[in-house]
N, C-alpha and C positions, 0 to 999 in steps of 0.2 A: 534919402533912400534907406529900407531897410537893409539890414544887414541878416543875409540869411543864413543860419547858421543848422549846424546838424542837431536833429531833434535827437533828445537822451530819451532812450527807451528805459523807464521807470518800471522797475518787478515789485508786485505788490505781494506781500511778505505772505498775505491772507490765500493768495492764490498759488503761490509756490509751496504753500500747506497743505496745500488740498492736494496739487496733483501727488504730491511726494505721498499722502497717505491712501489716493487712489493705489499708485506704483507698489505700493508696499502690502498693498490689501491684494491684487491681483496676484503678487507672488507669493503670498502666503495660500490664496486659492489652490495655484499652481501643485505649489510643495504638499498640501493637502491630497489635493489627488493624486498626484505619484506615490503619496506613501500608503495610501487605502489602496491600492494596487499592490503595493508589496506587500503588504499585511495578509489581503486574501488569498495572493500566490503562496505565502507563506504558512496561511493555515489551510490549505490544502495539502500541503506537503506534511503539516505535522500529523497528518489523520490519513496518511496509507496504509494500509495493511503490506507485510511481508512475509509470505507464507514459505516456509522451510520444511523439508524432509525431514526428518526425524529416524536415527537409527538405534537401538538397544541391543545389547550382545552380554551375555553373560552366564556361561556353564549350562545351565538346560533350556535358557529361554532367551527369545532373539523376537527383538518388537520393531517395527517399520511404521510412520505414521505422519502425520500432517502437523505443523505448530504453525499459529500466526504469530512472529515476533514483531509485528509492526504495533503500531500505537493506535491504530484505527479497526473497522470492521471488515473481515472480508467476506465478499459473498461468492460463493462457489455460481459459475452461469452452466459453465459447463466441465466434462471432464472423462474421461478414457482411461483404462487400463489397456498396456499393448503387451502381450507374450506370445514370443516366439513369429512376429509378423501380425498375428491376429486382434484385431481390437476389439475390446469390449466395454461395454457401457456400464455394465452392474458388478457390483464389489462380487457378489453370488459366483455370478461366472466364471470372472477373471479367477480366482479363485478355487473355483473347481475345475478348471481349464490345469492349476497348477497343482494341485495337489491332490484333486478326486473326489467325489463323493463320500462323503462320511470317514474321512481321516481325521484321525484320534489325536487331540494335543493339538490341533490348529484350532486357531477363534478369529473372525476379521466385524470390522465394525462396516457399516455402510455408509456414506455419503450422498445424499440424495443434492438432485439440484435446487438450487435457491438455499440453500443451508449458509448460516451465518456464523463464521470463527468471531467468536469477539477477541478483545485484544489477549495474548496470552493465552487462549486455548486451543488444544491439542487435542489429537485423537488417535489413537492406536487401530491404522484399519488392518494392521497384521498381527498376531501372537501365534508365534508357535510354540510349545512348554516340551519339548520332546527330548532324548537324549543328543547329545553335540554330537554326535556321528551321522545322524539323521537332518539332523537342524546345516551342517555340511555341507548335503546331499541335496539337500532343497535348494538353498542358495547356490551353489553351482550350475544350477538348471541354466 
């Protein structure tokens, strides 16, 4: 009679090469795509625009205005002046809403929509060059 004995299961060197370089290839895929993910969440973030108020004050002239200190473009969609309750749409108005018709020593820029801040620039949509008793009197409004 034979003697039946337990078969050795034999690992062939050639195949446990392969699958190890399958394994190894598939988590490199893996780690590829989570980091091209973080990469373009990442450059998204480094190309926002951060658009800040802007104030100037000093003895006869007092400037109010827009900066983008972000590192990307910004683009204006939309935008409002509100005094005293009332909204307005054009620098023109708001403006003569606040100081009048033909007031001497005010200057304001416009902003129109679709207008693009590139990184770093500003715009002065207020000046007024008048004396500090006057310039006061306004901003207390």
């Amino acid at each position: 009679m034979k003697k039946v004995g337990k078969k050795k299961f034999k690992i062939d060197v050639n195949v446990l090469l392969g699958l190890s370089a399958v394994f190894l290839s598939a988590s490199a895929l893996i780690v590829s795509i989570i980091q091209t993910t973080i990469f373009k969440e990442q450059q998204r973030a480094t190309v926002w625009p951060y658009m800040q108020l802007t104030t100037f004050f000093s003895g006869d002239s007092y400037s109010y205005g827009l900066e983008n200190k972000g590192v990307g473009p910004a683009i204006i969609k939309d935008f409002s002046y509100t005094y005293q309750g009332k909204s307005f749409k054009s620098t023109r108005e708001a403006f003569t809403a606040i100081f009048g018709a033909g007031t001497k020593g005010v200057g304001y820029s416009a902003i129109a929509k679709d207008y693009v801040f590139k990184s770093g620039e500003s715009i002065a949509t207020l000046t007024i060059d008048l004396p500090d008793s006057l310039i006061q009197e306004y901003i207390s409004k």
